[in-house]
C-alpha positions as CSV (number, residue, x, y, z in Angstrom):
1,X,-1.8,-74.5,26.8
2,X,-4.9,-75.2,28.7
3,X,-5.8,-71.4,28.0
4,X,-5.2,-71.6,24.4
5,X,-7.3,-74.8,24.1
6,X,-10.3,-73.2,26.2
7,X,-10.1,-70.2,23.5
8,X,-10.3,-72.7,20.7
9,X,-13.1,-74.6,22.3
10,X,-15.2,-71.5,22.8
11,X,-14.4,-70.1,19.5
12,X,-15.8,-73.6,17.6
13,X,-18.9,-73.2,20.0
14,X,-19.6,-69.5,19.0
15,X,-18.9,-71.0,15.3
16,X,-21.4,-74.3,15.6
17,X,-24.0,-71.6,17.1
18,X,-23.8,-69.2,14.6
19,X,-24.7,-72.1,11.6
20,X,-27.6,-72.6,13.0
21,X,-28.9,-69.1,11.7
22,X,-27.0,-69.7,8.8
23,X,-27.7,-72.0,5.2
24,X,-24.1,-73.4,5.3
25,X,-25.6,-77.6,4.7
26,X,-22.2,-78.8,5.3
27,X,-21.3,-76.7,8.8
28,X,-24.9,-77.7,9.8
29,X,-24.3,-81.5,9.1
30,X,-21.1,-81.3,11.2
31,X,-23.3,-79.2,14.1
32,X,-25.5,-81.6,14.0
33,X,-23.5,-84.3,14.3
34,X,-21.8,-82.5,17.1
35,X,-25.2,-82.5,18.9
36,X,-25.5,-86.4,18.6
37,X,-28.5,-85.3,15.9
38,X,-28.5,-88.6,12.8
39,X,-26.8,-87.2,9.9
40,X,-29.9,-88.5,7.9
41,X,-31.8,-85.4,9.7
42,X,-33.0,-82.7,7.8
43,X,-33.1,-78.6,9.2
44,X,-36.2,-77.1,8.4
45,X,-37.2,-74.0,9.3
46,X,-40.9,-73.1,10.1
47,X,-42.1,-69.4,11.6
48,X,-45.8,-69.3,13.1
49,X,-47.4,-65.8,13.2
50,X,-50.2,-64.5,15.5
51,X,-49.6,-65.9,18.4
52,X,-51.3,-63.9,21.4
53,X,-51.3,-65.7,25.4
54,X,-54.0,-66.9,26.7
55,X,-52.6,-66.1,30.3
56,X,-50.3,-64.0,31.5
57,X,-49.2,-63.4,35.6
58,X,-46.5,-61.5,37.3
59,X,-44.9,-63.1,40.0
60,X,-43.3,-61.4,42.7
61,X,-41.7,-63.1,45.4
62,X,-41.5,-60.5,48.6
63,X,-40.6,-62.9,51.1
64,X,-37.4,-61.3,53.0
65,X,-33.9,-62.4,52.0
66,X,-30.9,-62.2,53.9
67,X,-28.9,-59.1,53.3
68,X,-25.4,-60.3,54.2
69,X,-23.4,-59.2,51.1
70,X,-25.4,-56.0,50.3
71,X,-28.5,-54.0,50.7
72,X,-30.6,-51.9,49.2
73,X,-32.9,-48.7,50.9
74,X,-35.4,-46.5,49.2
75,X,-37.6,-46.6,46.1
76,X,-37.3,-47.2,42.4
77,X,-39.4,-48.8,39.7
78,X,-42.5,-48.7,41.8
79,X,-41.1,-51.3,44.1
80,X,-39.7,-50.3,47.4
81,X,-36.9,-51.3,49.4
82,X,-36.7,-51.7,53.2
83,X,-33.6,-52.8,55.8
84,X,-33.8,-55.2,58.6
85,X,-31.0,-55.2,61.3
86,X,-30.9,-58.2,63.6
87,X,-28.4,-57.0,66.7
88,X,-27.9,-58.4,70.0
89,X,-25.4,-57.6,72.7
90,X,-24.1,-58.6,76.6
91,X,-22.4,-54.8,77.8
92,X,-23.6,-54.0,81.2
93,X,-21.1,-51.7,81.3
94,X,-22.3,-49.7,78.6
95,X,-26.5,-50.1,80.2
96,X,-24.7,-48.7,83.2
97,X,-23.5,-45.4,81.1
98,X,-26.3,-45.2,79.4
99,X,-28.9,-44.8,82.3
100,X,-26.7,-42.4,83.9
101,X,-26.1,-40.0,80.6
102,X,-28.4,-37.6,80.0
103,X,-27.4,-36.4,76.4
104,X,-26.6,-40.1,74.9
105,X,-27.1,-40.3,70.7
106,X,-27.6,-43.2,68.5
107,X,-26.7,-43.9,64.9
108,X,-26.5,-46.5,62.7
109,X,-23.5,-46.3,60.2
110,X,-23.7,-47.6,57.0
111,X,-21.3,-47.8,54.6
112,X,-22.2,-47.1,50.4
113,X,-21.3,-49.7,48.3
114,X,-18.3,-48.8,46.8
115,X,-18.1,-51.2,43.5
116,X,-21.3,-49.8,42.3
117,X,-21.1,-46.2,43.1
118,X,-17.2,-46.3,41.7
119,X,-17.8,-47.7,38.5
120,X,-17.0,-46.6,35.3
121,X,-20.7,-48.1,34.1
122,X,-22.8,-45.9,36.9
123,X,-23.3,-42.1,35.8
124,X,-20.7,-40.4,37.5
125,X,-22.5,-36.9,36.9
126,X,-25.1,-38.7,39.2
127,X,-23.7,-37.8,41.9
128,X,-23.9,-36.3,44.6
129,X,-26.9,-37.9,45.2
130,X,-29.2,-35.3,48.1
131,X,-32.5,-35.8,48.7
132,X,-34.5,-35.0,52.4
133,X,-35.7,-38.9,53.1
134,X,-38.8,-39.3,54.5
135,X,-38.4,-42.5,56.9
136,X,-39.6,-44.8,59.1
137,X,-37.1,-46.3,61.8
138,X,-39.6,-49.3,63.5
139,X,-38.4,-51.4,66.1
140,X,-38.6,-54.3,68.9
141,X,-36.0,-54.5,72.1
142,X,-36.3,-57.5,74.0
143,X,-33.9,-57.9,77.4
144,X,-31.8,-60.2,78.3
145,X,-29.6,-60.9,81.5
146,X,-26.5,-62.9,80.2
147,X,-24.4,-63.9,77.3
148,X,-26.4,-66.8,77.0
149,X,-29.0,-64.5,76.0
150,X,-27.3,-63.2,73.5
151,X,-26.2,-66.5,72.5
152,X,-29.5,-68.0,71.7
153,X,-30.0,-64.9,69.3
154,X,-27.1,-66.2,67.1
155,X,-28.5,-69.7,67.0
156,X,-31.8,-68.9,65.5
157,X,-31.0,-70.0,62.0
158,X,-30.7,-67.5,59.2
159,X,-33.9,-69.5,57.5
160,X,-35.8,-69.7,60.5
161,X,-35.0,-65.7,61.2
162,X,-36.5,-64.8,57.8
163,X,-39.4,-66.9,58.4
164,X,-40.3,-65.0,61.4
165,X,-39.7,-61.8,60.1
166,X,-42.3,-62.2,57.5
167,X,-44.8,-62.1,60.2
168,X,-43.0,-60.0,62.5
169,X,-44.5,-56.6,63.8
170,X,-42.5,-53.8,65.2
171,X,-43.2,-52.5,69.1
172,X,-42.3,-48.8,68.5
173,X,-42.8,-47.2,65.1
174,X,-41.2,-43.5,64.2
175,X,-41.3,-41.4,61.3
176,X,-38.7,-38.8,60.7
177,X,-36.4,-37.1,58.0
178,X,-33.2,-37.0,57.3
179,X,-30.7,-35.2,55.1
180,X,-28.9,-38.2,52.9
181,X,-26.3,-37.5,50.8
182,X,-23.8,-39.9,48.7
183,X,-21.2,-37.7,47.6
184,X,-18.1,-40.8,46.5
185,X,-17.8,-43.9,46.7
186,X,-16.6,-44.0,50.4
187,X,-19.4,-42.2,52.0
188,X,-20.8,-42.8,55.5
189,X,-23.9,-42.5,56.0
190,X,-25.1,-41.9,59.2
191,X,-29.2,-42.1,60.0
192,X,-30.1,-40.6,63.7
193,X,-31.9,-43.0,65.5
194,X,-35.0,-41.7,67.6
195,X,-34.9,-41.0,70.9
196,X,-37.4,-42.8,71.9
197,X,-34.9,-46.0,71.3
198,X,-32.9,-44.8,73.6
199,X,-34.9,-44.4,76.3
200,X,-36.2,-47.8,76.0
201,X,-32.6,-49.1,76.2
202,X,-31.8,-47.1,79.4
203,X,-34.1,-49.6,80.7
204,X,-32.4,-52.4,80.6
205,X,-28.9,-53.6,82.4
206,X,-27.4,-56.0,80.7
207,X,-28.2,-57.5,77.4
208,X,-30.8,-56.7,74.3
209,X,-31.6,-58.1,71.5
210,X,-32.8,-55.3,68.9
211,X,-34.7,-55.8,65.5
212,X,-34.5,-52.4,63.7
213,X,-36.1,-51.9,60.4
214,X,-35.9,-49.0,57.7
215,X,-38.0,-48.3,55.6
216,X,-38.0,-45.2,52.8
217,X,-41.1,-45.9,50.5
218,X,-41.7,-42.8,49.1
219,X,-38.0,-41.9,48.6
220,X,-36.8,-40.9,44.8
221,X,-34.6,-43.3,44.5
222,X,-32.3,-46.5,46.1
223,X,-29.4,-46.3,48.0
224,X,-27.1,-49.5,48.4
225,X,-25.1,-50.2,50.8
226,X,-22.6,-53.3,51.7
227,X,-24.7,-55.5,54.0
228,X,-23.5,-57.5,57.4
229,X,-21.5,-60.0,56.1
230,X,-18.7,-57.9,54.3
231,X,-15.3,-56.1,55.9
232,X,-18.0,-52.8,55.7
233,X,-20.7,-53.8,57.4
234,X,-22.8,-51.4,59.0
235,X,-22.4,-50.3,63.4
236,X,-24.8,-49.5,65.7
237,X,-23.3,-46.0,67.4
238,X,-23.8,-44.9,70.9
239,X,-22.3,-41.5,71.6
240,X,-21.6,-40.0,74.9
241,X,-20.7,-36.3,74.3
242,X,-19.5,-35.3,77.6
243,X,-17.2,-38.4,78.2
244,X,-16.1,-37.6,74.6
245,X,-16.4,-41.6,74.3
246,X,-18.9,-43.8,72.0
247,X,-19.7,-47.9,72.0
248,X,-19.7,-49.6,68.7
249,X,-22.1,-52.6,68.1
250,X,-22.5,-54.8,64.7
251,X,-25.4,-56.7,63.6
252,X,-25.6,-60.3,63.6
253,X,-27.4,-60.2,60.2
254,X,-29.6,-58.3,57.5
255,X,-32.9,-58.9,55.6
256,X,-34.3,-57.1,52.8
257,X,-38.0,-56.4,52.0
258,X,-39.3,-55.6,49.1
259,X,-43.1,-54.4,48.3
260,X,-44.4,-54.2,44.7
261,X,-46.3,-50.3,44.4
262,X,-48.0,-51.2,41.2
263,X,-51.3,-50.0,41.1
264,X,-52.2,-51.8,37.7
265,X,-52.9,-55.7,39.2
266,X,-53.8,-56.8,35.3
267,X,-50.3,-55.5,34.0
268,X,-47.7,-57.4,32.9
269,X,-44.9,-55.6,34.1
270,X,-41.3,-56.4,34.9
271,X,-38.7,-55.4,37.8
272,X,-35.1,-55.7,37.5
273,X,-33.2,-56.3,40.9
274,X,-36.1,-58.4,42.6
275,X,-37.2,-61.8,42.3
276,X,-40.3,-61.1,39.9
277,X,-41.2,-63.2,36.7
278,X,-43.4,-63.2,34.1
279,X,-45.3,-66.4,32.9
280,X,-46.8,-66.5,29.5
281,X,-49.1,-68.9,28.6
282,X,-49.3,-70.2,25.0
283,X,-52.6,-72.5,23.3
284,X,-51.5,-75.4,22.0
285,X,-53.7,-75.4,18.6
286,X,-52.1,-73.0,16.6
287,X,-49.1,-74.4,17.1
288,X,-50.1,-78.1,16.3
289,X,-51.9,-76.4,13.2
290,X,-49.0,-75.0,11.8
291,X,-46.8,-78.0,12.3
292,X,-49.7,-80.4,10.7
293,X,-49.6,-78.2,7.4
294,X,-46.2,-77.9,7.8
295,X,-45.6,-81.8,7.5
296,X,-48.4,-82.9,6.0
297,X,-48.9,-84.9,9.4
298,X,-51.2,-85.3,12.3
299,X,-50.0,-82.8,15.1
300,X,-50.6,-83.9,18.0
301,X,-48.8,-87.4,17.6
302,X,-51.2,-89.9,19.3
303,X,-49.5,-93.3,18.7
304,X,-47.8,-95.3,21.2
305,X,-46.5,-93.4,24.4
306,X,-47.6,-90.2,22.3
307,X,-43.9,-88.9,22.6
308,X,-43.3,-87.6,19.4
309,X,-39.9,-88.3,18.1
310,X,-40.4,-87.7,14.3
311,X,-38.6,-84.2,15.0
312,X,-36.0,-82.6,17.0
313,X,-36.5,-78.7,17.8
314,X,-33.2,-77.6,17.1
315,X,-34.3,-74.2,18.1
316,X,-37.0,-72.4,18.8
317,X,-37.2,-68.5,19.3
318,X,-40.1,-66.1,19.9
319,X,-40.3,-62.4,18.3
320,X,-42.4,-60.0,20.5
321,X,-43.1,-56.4,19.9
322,X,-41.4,-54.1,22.1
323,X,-41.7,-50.1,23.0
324,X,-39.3,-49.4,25.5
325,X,-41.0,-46.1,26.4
326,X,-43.4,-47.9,29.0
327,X,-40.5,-48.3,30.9
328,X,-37.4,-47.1,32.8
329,X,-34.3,-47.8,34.2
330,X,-31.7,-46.2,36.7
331,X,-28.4,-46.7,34.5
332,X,-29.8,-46.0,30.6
333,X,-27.9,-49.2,29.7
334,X,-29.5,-52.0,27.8
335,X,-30.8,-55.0,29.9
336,X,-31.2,-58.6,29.1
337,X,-34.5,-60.6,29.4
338,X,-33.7,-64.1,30.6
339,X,-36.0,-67.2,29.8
340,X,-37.2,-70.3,31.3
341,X,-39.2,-72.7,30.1
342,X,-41.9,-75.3,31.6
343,X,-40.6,-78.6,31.0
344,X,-42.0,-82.5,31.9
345,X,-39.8,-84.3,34.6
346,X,-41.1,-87.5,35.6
347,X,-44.7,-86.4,35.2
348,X,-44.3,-83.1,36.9
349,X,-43.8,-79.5,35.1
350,X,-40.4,-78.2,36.0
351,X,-39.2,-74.8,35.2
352,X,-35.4,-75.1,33.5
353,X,-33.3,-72.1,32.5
354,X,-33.0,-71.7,28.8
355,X,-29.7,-71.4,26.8
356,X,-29.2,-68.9,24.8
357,X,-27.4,-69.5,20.8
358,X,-25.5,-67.1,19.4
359,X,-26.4,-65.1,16.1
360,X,-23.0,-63.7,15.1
361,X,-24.0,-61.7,12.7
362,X,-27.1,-60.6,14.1
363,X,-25.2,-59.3,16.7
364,X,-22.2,-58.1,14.9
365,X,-24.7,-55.6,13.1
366,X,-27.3,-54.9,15.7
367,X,-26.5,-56.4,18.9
368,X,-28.4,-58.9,21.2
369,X,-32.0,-59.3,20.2
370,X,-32.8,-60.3,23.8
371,X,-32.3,-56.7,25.2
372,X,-35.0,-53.6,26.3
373,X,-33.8,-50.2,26.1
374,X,-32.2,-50.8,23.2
375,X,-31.7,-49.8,19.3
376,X,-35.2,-51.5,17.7
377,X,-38.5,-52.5,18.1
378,X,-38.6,-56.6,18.7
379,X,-37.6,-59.0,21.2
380,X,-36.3,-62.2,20.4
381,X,-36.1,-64.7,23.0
382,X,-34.5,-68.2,22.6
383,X,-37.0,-70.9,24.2
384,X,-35.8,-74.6,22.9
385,X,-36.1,-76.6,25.4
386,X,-39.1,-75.9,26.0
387,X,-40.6,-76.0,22.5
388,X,-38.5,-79.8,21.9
389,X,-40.6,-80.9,25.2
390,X,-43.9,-79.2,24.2
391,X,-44.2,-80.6,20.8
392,X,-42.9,-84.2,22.0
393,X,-45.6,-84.1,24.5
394,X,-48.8,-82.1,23.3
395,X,-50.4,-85.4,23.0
396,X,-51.9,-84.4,26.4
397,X,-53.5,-81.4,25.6
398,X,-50.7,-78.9,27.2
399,X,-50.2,-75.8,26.7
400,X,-46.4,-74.2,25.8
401,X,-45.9,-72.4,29.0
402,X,-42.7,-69.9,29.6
403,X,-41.0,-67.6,31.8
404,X,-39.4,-63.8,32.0
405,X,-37.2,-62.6,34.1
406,X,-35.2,-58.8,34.0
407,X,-31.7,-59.2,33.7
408,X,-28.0,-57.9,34.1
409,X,-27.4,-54.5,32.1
410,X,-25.1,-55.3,29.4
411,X,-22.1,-53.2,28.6
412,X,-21.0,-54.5,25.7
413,X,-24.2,-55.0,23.4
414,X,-22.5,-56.0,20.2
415,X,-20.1,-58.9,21.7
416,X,-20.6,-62.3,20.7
417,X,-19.2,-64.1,23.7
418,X,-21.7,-63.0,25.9
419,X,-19.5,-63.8,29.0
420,X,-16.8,-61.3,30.8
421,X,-13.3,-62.4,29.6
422,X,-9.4,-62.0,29.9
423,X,-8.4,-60.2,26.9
424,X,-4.9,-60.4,24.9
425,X,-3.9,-58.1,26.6
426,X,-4.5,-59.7,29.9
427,X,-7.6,-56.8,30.8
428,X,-11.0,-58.2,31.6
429,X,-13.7,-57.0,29.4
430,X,-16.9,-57.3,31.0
431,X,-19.5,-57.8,29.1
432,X,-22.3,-57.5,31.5
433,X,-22.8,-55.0,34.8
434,X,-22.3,-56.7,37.8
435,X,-25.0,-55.0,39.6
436,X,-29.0,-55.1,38.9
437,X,-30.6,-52.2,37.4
438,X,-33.7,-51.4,39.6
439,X,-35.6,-51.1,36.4
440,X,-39.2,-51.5,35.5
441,X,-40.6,-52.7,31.6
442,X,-44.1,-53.1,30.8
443,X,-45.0,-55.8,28.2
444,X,-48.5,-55.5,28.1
445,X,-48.7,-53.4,24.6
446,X,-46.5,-55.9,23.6
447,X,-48.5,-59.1,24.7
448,X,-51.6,-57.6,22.9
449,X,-50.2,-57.7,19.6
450,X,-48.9,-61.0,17.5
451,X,-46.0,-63.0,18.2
452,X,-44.4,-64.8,15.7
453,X,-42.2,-68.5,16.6
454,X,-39.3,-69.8,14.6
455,X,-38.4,-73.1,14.9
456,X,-35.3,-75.0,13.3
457,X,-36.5,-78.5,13.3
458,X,-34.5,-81.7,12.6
459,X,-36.7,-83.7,11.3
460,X,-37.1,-87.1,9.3
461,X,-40.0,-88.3,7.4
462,X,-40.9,-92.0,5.6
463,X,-37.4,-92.7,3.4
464,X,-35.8,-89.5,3.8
């Protein structure tokens, strides 16, 4: 029952949603209503041509994260991924071996991730996947004489970790190659370690604590592997050859880095599968202009607390240009461009997440209008909450500011629910990849030419 009546809730959504594109008075009266909107309210529509930025900036945030559930090596999209291993260990037994072998190797093990690599989305004629990789294995070894030692490692928090590693700089650097292959989805990878590790470890007797970094900036593309918090995490190998033996160690933790590679500072270019955004930065006159002619009112409203209340934006959506050939992706699927908006909160601009309404129709016939690398030359992206707060509160001389972010891929392009679901037929049918595309899209043909807003505004006026 409670299945059934989830199905007919989300069904009445989709249906409420969809009115607001269409001219059905009555549906919108009861959508309105729905929304707490005055049934007296009229829906307007009003579209606003040429508008052009006056600022845009790319924001990249390249502090390290943890890498617990999953990691990523190499380079795509002009942005380049490093590993950080954070391993300690109390084995004087093993110190003892290891200064008396003379033909000792290490390896770190790391195992791909299978759900990516095994899915029916990622281009199974991609693989195998062989390159020569061109890396650098840094490192710093710090002793230790008990498990205390090793103890305190573990209690460094995970924040306070990261917040050294941002300033942290390796002891011992060295650059080698290795052979890297990903053949299936249950491949081992197994990256030599340098010897020149090893030796420093002989030195010790009892406990380490080793930082171990990998870094692969000029590889062709990204491997991903599960990080140190899953049943695959990755081992720290030790093999002795003529004892036919080996000793096994596991990180305590991961970190990933990430370093943009752009060499265009005044571009506005996007990254899927990092944090990066995209702020846009919108005057406030044309805007008022438009809604003054529009109404036959004074836009800004300057009476009283200056909130202006005579209209509710409904919604608001703004039509780019778009040329997906300035930019690329790894999986060729189509990849949604999420939007947030700057909003007043108590006197301070907060950034909040924007819905997104769906367009049946739209949809039905040519898919999401919120996608790159995808059928058509526009983007449309939804920003009402922030248009409702900008024009309640341009009194102040604001500007409409917003932001873009690089998305899932989306598998199915022409569904209306925009959400993964159980089917009749008790399958799930995903709607979006579960995985980031490490794509890059450059908007800044696109921000050059004019952008045109729609706005569906409830509004009332004298008697009406």
């Amino acid at each position: 029952m409670k299945k059934i009546l989830f199905v007919y809730l989300l069904l009445l959504a989709l249906a409420l949603s969809a009115c607001i594109f269409d001219s059905d008075e009555t549906v919108m009266a009861d959508w309105l209503a729905d929304q707490g909107v005055p049934g007296g309210y009229e829906v307007q529509t009003l579209s606003i041509d040429g508008l052009t930025p006056i600022s845009s900036a790319v924001f990249m945030d390249s502090t390290p994260k943890l890498a617990n559930d999953r990691a990523v090596l190499g380079r795509a999209a002009n942005i380049s991924h490093d590993i950080v291993f954070d391993i300690a260990f109390y084995d004087s037994v093993f110190f003892a071996d290891l200064k008396n072998a003379d033909s000792a190797t290490a390896y770190l093990a790391m195992y791909v991730l299978r759900p990516f690599y095994s899915s029916k989305s990622y281009p199974t004629d991609s693989l195998p996947l062989k390159e020569d990789l061109a890396l650098n294995i840094s490192w710093s070894l710090d002793k230790g004489s008990s498990m205390a030692f090793v103890d305190s490692v573990g209690d460094i928090s995970d924040s306070l970790w990261l917040a050294r590693l941002a300033k942290w700089k390796a002891k011992s650097t060295v650059d080698t190659t290795i052979s890297i292959s990903v053949s299936a989805k249950d491949t081992i990878v197994k990256i030599a370690l340098p010897s020149e590790l090893l030796s420093a470890m002989k030195k010790l007797s009892k406990a380490c604590h080793l930082q171990l970094k990998l870094s692969a900036s000029e590889a062709a593309r990204t491997y991903r592997f599960y990080g140190a918090g899953t049943s695959y995490y990755p081992k720290l190998w030790v093999v002795f050859p003529k004892e036919k033996s080996y000793s096994e160690y596991d990180p305590y933790r991961m970190a990933q880095i990430v370093s943009n590679k752009e060499t265009c500072s005044d571009c506005a270019v996007l990254h899927g599968g990092v944090y990066d955004s995209l702020v846009l930065e919108y005057e406030s006159a044309p805007i008022m202009k438009a809604l003054s002619d529009f109404y036959g009112d004074d836009f800004p409203y300057t009476e009283g607390n200056g909130d202006d209340v005579r209209q509710t934006v409904i919604l608001a959506q703004l039509t780019f240009a778009r040329d997906d050939s300035q930019g690329s992706s790894e999986l060729g699927l189509p990849i949604q461009v999420v939007v947030g908006s700057y909003t007043d909160s108590s006197g301070k601009s907060v950034r909040q997440m924007e819905s997104y309404r769906l367009n049946k129709s739209l949809i039905a016939t040519k898919g999401h209008p919120n996608m790159v690398f995808y059928d058509g030359d526009s983007l449309t992206l939804q920003v009402t909450y922030g248009m409702r707060d900008f024009i309640n509160r341009a009194r102040d001389g604001r500007n409409f500011k917003m932001m873009m972010r690089m998305g899932y891929p989306v598998l199915l392009p022409k569904d209306s629910t925009y959400s993964d679901r159980i089917t009749s037929k008790k399958d799930t049918s995903y709607v979006f990849f579960s995985h980031f595309d490490h794509s890059r899209y450059d908007f800044t043909s696109s921000l050059k030419q004019p952008a045109t807003m729609k706005l569906w505004l409830a509004n009332k006026r004298g008697n009406e």
